[in-house]
DRENRONU-721859 format. One record per residue (C-alpha): residue in three letters; x, y, z. Coordinates in steps of 0.1 Angstrom, whole numbers, padded with zeros to 4 digits, always signed. Each point is the difference from the previous one (the first is absolute). Example, Ala and Ser with C-alpha at 12.3 -4.5 7.8 and 13.67 -1.06 7.14 Angstrom:
<rs>
ALA+0123-0045+0078 SER+0014+0034-0007 
</rs>
This chain:
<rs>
UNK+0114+0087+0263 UNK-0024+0025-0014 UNK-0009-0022-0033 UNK-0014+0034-0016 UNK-0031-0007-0011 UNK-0025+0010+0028 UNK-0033+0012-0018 UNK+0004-0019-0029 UNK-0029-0026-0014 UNK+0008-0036-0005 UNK-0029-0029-0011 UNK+0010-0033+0016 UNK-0015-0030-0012 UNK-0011-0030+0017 UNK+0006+0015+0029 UNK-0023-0010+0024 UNK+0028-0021+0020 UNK+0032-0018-0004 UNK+0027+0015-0018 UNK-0023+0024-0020 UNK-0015+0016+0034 UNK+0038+0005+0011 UNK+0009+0016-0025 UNK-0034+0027+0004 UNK+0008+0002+0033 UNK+0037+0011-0006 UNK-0005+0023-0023 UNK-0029+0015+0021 UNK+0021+0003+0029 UNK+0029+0018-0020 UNK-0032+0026-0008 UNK-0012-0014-0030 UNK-0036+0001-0008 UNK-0012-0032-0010 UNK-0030-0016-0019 UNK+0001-0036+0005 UNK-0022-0033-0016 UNK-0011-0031+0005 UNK-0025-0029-0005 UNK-0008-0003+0033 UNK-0024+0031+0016 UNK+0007-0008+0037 UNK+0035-0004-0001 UNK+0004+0030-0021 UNK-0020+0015+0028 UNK+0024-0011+0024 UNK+0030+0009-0018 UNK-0013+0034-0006 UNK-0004+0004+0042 UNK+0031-0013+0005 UNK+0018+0023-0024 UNK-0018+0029+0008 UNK+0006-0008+0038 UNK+0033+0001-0003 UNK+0008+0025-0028 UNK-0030+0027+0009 UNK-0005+0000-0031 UNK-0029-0007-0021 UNK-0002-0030-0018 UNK-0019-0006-0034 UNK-0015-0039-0007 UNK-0009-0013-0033 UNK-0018-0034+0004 UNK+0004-0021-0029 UNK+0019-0021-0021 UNK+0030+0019-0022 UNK+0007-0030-0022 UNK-0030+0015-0017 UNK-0012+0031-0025 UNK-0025+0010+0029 UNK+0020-0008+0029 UNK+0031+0026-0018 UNK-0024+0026-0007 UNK-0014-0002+0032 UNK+0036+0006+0013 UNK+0010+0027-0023 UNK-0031+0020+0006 UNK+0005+0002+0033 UNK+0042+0007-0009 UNK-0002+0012-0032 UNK+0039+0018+0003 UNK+0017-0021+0026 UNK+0038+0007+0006 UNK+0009-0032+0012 UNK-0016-0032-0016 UNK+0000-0034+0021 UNK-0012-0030-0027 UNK-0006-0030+0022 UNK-0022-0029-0004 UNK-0002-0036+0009 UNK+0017-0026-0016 UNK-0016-0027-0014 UNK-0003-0033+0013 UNK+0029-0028+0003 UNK-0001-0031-0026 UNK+0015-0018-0024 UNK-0001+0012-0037 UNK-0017-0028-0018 UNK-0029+0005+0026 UNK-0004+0036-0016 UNK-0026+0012-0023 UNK+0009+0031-0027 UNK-0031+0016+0021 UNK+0023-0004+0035 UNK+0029+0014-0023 UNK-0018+0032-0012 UNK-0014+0004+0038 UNK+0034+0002+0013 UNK+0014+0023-0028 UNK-0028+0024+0007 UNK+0002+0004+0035 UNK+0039+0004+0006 UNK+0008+0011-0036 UNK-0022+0018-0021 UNK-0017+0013+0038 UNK+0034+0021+0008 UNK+0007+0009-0039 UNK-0036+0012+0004 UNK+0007+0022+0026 UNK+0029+0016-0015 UNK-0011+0011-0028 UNK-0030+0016+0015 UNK+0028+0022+0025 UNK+0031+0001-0011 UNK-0007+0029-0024 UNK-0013+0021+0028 UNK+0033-0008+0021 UNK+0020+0011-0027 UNK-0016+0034-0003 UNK+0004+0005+0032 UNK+0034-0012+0002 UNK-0003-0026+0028 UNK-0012-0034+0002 UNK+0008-0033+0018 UNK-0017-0030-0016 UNK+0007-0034+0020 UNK-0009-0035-0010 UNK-0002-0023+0025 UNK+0009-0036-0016 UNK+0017-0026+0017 UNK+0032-0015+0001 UNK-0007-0026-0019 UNK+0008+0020-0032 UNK+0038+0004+0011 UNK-0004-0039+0012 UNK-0032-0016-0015 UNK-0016-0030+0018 UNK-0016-0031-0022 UNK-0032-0001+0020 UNK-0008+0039-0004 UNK+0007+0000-0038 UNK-0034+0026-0009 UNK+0017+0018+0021 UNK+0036+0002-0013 UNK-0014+0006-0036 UNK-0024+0028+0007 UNK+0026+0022+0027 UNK+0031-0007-0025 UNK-0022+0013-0030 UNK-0009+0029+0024 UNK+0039+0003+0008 UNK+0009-0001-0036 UNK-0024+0030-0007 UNK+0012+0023+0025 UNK+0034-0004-0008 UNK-0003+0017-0030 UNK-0021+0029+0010 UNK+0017+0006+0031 UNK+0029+0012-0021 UNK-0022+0027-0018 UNK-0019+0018+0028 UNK+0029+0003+0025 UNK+0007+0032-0016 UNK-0030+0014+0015 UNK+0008-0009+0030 UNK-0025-0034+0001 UNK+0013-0029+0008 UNK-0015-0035-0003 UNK+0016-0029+0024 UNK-0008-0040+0006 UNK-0004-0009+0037 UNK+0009-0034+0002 UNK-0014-0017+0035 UNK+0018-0034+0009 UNK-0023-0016+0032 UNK-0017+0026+0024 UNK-0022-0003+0026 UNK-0033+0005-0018 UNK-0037-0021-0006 UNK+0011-0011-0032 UNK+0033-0023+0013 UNK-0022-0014+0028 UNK-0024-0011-0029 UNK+0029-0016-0019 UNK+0014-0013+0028 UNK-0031-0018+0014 UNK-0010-0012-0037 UNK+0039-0015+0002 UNK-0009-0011+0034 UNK-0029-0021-0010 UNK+0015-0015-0026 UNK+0029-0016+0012 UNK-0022-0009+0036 UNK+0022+0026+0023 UNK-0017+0020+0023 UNK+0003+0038-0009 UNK+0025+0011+0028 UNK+0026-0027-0013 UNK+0004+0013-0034 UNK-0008+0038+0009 UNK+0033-0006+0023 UNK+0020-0021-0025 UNK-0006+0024-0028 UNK+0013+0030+0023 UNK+0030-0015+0004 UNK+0007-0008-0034 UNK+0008+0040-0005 UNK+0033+0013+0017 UNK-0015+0023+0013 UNK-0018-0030+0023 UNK-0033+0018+0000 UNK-0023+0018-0025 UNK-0002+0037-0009 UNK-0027+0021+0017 UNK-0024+0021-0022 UNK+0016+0031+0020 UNK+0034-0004-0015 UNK-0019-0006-0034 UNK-0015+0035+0003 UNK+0029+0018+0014 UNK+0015-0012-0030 UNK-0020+0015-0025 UNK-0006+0029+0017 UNK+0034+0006-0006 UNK+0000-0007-0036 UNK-0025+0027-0007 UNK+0018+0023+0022 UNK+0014+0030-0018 UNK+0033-0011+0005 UNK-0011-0029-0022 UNK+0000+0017-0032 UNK+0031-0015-0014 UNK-0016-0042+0007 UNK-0018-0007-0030 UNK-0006-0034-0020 UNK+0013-0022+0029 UNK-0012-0030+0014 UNK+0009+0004+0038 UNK+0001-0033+0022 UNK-0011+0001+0033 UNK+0001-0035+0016 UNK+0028-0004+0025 UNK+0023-0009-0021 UNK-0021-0037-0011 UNK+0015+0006-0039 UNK+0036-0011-0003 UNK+0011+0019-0028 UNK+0024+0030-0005 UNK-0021+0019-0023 
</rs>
């Protein structure tokens, strides 16, 4: 399928691997020229070769840290008009909640709240006048299903969540639309951290519960960040323009629900 949006300019953030890279590397491969950042120079470096490797075409990096003022403006100086915007950031770090300081509270809200909200209100104007835009927020699936032990995470991506689903409503007219990709458990460094922190902690070697987990899911194995970025390709396709305010699943089918 021709997703219509060859030439078009998209900022991906945190994209330096894992799901972010995917999703650069998607787009770039459906013709999309893409800037992409990270806090990491070489493996920006290498993202950027393998992208450009594969796509021919060229790749923009923007080392640095977009939970911050200089790490956005860095971004949106070197994107100032993107069509497609990709908010992405790390989550923060597992615990329990009485462990958790107002400062690890205001951390988290920053980086995968007021980061993305950031973002959108320094683009979505310029979509609108040009009557296309595809915002996607990369959160997790723990805001359709939260988990106890990842609860500065729940609160900052639901508050996120909450926010776009009321100005999702107002810019669809323009033809921008702003979606919620929700990643159950894929194939990237940040499980294998979890899973060897869990690993270490309950005195099982890494394999057993790396295994164990994977079967958990009916799917009997995890996503790969390939199906991640097909998927959001998609979603900023052209034929996409009438997805907005949705918080799409993708994690083989791990939530029971109907809805």
């Amino acid at each position: 399928m021709d997703l219509g949006i060859a030439g078009r300019k998209a900022l991906v953030c945190a994209a330096s691997e894992g799901l972010g890279k995917a999703c650069a590397w998607s787009l770039a491969m459906n013709g999309v020229h893409v800037v992409i950042t990270g806090r990491t120079p070489a493996k920006l470096e290498a993202a950027k070769a393998e992208i450009e490797r594969d796509s021919g075409l060229e790749v923009i990096t923007v080392a640095g840290d977009i939970t911050t003022e200089v790490g956005r403006e860095a971004a949106l100086a070197a994107c100032p008009a993107p069509d497609i915007l990709i908010n992405n950031a790390g989550g923060p770090p597992p615990g329990d909640f009485r462990d958790w300081t107002r400062d690890d509270w205001i951390k988290a809200v920053d980086a995968n709240m007021l980061t993305p909200i950031e973002l959108i209100k320094a683009t979505v104007d310029g979509m609108i006048a040009r009557k296309f835009g595809r915002i996607v927020n990369i959160t997790s699936s723990a805001v359709k299903a939260p988990i106890d032990v990842l609860g500065l995470s729940n609160g900052a991506r639901a508050g996120l969540t909450g926010f776009v689903a009321g100005i999702a409503r107002k810019t669809v007219e323009h033809n921008v639309t702003i979606n919620g990709l929700l990643p159950g458990p894929f194939e990237t460094a940040r499980l294998r951290g979890t899973t060897e922190a869990t690993a270490k902690k309950t005195g099982q070697s890494f394999e057993k519960v790396w295994e164990a987990r994977k079967l958990t899911n009916p799917a009997k194995r995890y996503g790969t960040p390939f199906e991640f970025g097909e998927y959001c390709a998609f979603i900023c396709s052209a034929q996409a323009g009438y997805i907005t305010g949705q918080n799409l699943l993708i994690d083989g089918g791990n939530f029971p629900g109907t809805l």
